[in-house]
C-alpha positions as CSV (number, residue, x, y, z in Angstrom):
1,X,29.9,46.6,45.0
2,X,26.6,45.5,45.9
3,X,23.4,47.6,46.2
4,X,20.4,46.7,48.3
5,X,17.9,48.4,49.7
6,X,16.5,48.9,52.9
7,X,12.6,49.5,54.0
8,X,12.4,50.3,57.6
9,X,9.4,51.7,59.6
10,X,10.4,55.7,61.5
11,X,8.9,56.7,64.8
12,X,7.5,60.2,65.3
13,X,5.2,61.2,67.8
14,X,1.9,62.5,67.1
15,X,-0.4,63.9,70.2
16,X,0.9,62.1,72.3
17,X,1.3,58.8,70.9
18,X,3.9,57.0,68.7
19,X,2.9,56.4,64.8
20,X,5.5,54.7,62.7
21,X,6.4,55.9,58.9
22,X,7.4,53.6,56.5
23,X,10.0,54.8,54.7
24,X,13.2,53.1,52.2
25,X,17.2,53.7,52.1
26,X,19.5,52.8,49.2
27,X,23.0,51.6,50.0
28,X,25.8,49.2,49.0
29,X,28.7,47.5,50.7
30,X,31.8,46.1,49.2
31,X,30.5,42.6,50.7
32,X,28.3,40.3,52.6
33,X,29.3,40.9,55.9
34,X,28.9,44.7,55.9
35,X,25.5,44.0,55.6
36,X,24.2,43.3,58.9
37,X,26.7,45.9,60.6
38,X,25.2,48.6,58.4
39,X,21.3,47.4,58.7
40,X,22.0,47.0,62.3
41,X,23.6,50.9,62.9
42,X,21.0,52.7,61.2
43,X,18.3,51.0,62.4
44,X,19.5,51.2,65.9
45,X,20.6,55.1,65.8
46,X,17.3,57.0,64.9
47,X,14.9,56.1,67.5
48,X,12.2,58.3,69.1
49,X,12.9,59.2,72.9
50,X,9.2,59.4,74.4
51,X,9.0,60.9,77.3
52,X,6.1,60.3,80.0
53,X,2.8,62.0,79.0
54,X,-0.6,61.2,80.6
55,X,-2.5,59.0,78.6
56,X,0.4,58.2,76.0
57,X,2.3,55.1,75.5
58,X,5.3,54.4,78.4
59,X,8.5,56.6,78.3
60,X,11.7,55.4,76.6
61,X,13.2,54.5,73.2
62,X,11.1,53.8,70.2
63,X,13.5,52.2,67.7
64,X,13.3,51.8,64.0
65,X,11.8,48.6,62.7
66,X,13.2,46.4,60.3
67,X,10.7,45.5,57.2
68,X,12.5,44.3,54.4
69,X,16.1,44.0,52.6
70,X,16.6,43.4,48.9
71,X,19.4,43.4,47.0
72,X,21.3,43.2,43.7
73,X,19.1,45.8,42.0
74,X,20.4,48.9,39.9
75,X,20.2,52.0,42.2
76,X,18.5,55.5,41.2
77,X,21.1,56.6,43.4
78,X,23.5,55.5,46.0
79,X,22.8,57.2,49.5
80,X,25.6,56.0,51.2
81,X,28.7,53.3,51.0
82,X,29.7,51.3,53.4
């Protein structure tokens, strides 16, 4: 198993406009190629949908941002296994 860990930035809306959080997720694959697939479905699956409000930025999906990706360290804790 390999651990790595990922920083990405969240999207939450605040008065009408979109702010991003940075926040970090612990995880490890039994390989290399897992990698991306895993990155790539949790980045893609917790989005913002912003809807149209005067003033705001345009409606539609705000996705998680990709920061950084390190690996081989010795986890605190595993979150999840892929």
């Amino acid at each position: 198993m390999k651990h790595y860990r990922l920083v990405y930035r969240q999207p939450y809306e605040c008065d009408d406009d979109i702010r991003y959080v940075q926040y970090s997720r612990a995880f490890a694959t039994r390989g290399d190629e897992a990698v991306r697939v895993v990155v790539k479905d949790f980045l893609s699956e917790g989005g913002l949908d912003f809807g149209f409000h005067l003033g705001g930025p345009p409606a539609g999906l705000y996705p998680r941002q990709f920061v950084s990706l390190s690996a081989e360290f010795e986890p605190d804790r595993v979150i999840w296994y892929a």
